[in-house]
Every structure is written in C-alpha cells, then in structure tokens.
C-alpha atoms as a printed R data frame, in Angstrom:
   type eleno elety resid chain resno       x       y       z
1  ATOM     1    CA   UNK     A     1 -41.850  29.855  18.699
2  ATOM     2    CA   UNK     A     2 -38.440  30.326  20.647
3  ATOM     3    CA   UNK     A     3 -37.738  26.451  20.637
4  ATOM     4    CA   UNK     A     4 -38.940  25.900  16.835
5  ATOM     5    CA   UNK     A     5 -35.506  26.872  15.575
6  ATOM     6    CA   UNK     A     6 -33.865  24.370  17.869
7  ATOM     7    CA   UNK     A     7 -36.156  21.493  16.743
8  ATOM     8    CA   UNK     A     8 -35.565  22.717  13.229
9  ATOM     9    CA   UNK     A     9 -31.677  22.575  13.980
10 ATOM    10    CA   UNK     A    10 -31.641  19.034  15.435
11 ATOM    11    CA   UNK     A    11 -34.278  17.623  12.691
12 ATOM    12    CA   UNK     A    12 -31.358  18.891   9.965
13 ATOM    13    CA   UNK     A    13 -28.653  17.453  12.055
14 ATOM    14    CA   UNK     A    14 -30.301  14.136  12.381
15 ATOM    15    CA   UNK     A    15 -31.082  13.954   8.509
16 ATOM    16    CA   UNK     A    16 -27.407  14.906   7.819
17 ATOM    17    CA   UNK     A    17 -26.451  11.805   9.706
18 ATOM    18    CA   UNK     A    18 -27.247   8.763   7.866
19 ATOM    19    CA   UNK     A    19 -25.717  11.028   4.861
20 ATOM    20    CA   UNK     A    20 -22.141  11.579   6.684
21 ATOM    21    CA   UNK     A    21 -21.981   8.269   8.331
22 ATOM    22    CA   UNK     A    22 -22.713   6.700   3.921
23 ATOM    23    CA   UNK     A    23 -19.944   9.442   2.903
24 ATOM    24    CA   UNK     A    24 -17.465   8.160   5.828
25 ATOM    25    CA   UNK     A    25 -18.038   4.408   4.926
26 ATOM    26    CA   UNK     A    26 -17.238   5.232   0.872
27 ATOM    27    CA   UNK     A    27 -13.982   7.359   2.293
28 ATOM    28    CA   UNK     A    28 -12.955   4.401   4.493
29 ATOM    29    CA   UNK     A    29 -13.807   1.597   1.694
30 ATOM    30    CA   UNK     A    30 -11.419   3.666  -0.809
31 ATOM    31    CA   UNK     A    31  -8.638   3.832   1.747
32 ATOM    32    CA   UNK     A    32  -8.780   0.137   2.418
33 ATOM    33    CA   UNK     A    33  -8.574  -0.173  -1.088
34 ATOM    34    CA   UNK     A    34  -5.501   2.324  -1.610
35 ATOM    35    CA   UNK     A    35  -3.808   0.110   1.140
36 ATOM    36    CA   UNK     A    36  -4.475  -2.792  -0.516
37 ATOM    37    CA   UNK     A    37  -2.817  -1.618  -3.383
38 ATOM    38    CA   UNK     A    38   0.007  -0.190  -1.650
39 ATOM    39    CA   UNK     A    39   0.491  -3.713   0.221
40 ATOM    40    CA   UNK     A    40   0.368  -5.109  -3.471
41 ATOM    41    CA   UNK     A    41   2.831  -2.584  -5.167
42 ATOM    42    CA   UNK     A    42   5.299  -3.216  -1.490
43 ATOM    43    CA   UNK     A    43   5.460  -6.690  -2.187
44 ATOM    44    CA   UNK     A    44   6.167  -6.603  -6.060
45 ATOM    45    CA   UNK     A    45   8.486  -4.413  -5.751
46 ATOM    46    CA   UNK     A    46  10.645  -6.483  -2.773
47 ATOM    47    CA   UNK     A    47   9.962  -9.396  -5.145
48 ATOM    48    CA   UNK     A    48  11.627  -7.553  -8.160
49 ATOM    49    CA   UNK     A    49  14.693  -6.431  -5.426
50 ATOM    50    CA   UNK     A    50  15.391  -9.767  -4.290
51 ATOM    51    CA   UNK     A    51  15.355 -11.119  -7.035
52 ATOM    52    CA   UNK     A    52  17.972  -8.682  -8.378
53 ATOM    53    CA   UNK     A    53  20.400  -9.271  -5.483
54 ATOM    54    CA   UNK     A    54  20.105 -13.142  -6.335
55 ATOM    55    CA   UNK     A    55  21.011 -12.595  -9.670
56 ATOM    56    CA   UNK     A    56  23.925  -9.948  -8.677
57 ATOM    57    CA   UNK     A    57  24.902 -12.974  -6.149
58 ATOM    58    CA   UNK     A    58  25.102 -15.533  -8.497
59 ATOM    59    CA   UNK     A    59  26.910 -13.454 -10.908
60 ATOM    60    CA   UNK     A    60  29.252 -12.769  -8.527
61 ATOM    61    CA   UNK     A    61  29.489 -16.331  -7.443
62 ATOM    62    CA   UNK     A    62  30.356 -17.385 -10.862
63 ATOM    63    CA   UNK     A    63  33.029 -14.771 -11.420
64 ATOM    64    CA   UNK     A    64  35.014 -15.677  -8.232
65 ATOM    65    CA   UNK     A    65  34.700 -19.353  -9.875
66 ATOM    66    CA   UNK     A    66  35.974 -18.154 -13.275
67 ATOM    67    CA   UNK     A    67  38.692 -16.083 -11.340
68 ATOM    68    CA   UNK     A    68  39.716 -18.948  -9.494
69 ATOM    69    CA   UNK     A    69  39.835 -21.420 -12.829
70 ATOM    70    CA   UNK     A    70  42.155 -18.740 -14.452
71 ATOM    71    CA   UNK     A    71  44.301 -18.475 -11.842
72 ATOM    72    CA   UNK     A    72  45.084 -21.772 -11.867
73 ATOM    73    CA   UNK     A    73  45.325 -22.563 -15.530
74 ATOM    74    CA   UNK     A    74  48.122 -19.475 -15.876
C-alpha cells in the first residue's frame, strides 16, 4: 500500500498532460493571433504616418513655390 499513492500521483499527472499541453496550444494560437494583429495595426498606422508627412511635404513644397512666384511678381 506504501507505493499506491505514488502510482495514484503519476496516473493524475499523466492525465493532466494531454489537458495542459491542449490549454498551452489554445494560449499560444491566441498570442499568434494578438501578434498578428499587432503586425496589422503597426503597419496601418506607419501607412497613415507616411502618408501624412507626404502630404505635409507637398504642402510645403507648394508654398515655397507660391513664395517664390510672389516674390517675384512684387
């Protein structure tokens, strides 16, 4: 009777198993997934910020143009 308890202890730990190793794979499916997104949102949001400082660049661009034309009109 003094090794039933450890057969009873490794018989849990052994049905535990395929359970942990099922709740690791849904944990590491969901991060993948979080990165994903997080790769997604990073790029839109680089997107969005160059295309801002094209449109400040061109706007600037077409002020120094303007500037210039004025100048030499007056």
């Amino acid at each position: 009777t003094g090794t039933q308890p450890t057969n009873d202890v490794s018989a849990d730990s052994s049905a535990e198993f395929p359970d942990r190793v099922s709740m690791m794979e849904v944990r590491l499916q969901a991060q993948e997934d979080e990165i994903t997104l997080l790769k997604s949102s990073l790029a839109d949001a680089l997107h969005t910020e160059i295309y801002k400082q094209q449109g400040i660049a061109k706007r600037k661009r077409v002020l120094v143009k303007q500037t210039i034309m004025l100048a030499t009109i007056v």
